[in-house]
C-alpha positions in Angstrom: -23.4 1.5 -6.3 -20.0 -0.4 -5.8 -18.2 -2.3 -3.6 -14.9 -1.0 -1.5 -12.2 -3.4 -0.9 -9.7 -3.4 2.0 -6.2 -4.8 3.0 -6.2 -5.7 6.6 -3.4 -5.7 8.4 -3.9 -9.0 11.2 -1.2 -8.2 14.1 -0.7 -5.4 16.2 2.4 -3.2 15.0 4.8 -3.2 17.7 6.2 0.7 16.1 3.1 2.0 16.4 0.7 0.4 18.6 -1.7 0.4 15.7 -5.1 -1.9 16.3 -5.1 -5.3 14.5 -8.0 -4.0 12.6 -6.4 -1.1 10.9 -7.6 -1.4 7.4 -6.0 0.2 4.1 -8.3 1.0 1.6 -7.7 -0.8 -1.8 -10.6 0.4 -4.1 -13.6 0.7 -4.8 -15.4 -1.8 -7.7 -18.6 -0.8 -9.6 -20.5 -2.3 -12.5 -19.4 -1.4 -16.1 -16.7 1.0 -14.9 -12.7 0.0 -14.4 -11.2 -0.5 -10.9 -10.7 2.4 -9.5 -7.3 1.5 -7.5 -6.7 3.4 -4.4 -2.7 4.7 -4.6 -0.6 6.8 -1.9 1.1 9.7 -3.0 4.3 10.9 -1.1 1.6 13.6 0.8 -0.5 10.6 1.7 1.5 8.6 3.9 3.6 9.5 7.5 6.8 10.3 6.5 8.2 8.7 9.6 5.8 4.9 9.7 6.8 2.2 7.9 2.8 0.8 7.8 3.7 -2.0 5.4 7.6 -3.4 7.1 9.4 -2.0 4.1 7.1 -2.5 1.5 7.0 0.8 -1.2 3.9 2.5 -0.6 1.2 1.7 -2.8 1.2 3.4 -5.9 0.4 1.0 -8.3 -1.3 -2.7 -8.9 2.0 -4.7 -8.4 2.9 -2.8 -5.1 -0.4 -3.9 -3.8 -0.3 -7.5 -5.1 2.7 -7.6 -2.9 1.4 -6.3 -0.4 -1.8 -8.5 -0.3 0.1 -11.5 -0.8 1.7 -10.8 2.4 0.3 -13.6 5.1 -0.3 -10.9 8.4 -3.0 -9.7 5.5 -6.5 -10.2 5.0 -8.5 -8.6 2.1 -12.2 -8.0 3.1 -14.8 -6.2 1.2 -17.3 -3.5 2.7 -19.8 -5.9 4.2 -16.8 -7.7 6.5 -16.1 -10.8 4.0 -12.9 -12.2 3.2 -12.0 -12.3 -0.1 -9.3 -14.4 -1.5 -6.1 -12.7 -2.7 -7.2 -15.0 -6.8 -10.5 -13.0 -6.4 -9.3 -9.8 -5.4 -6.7 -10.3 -8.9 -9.9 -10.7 -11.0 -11.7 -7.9 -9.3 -9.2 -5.7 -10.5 -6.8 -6.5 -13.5 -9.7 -9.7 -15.4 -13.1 -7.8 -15.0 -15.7 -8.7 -17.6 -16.6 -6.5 -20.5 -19.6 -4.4 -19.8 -20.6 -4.4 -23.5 -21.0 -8.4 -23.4 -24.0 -9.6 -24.4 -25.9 -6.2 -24.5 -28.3 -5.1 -26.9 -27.8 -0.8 -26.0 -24.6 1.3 -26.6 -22.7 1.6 -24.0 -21.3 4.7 -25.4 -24.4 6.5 -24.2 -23.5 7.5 -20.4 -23.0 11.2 -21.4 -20.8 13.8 -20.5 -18.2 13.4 -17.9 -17.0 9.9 -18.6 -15.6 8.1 -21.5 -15.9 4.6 -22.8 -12.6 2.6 -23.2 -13.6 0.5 -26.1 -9.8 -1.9 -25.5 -10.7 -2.9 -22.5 -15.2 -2.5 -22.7 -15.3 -0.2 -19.7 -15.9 2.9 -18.4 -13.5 5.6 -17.5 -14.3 8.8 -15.7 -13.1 12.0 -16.4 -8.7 12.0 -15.4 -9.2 15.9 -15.7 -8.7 16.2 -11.5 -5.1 15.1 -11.2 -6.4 12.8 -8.8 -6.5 9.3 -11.6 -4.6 8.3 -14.2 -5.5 5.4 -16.4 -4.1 2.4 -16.9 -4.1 1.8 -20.1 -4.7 -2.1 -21.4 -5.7 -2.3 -17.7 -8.6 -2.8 -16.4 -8.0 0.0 -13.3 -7.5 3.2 -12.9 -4.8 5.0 -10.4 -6.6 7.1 -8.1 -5.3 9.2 -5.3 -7.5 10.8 -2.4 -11.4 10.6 -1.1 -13.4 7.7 -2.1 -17.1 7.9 -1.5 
């Protein structure tokens, strides 16, 4: 279980015609693990739409600061409710350690995933090409699906 975050852009784009309620997927937040921040390869994004009014494409946590700062945006989570561009900064880069206060070892998830012990998170595997950690960071860069 986790919880998908969204930028949403609030006026119609007058290139495009696109909807008001477009939304841009920012990541997805889970319990124990790292933010896994959603970034736009070159093979990702329409060559010929400027979605963002000049703004690089998203490939990293201070391309979408900028971007969310931005006031024609509105962050919302899944469930429809805003979320506040100082939230959406802890969400991501100031998330509590999961080994806090916990009497098991953390350590023991098993295969597939790896424990970060610098920043007390979980990591999953980077062997797809499709994330890269951050490291220091609490987020990975992740291309593609999200589920």
């Amino acid at each position: 279980m986790g919880t998908n975050y969204y930028a949403e852009l609030g006026t119609r784009c007058d290139h495009c015609g696109r909807d008001p309620e477009e939304r841009y997927h920012v990541g997805k937040s889970s319990g124990g693990w790292v933010f896994s921040l959603h970034v736009v390869e070159v093979w990702d994004w329409p060559p010929d739409h400027d979605a963002f009014d000049g703004l690089a494409r998203p490939v990293d946590w201070p391309t979408w600061l900028g971007l969310l700062s931005r006031p024609d945006v509105t962050i919302r989570d899944e469930y429809g409710d805003a979320v506040s561009l100082d939230r959406m900064e802890a969400v991501v880069t100031r998330r509590r350690r999961w080994d806090e206060g916990r009497d098991d070892d953390p350590r023991s998830m098993g295969a597939g995933h790896w424990w970060d012990p610098a920043v007390g998170l979980w990591r999953a595997r980077a062997d797809d090409g499709r994330r890269r950690p951050v490291p220091g960071e609490t987020y990975d860069l992740v291309t593609g699906c999200f589920s």
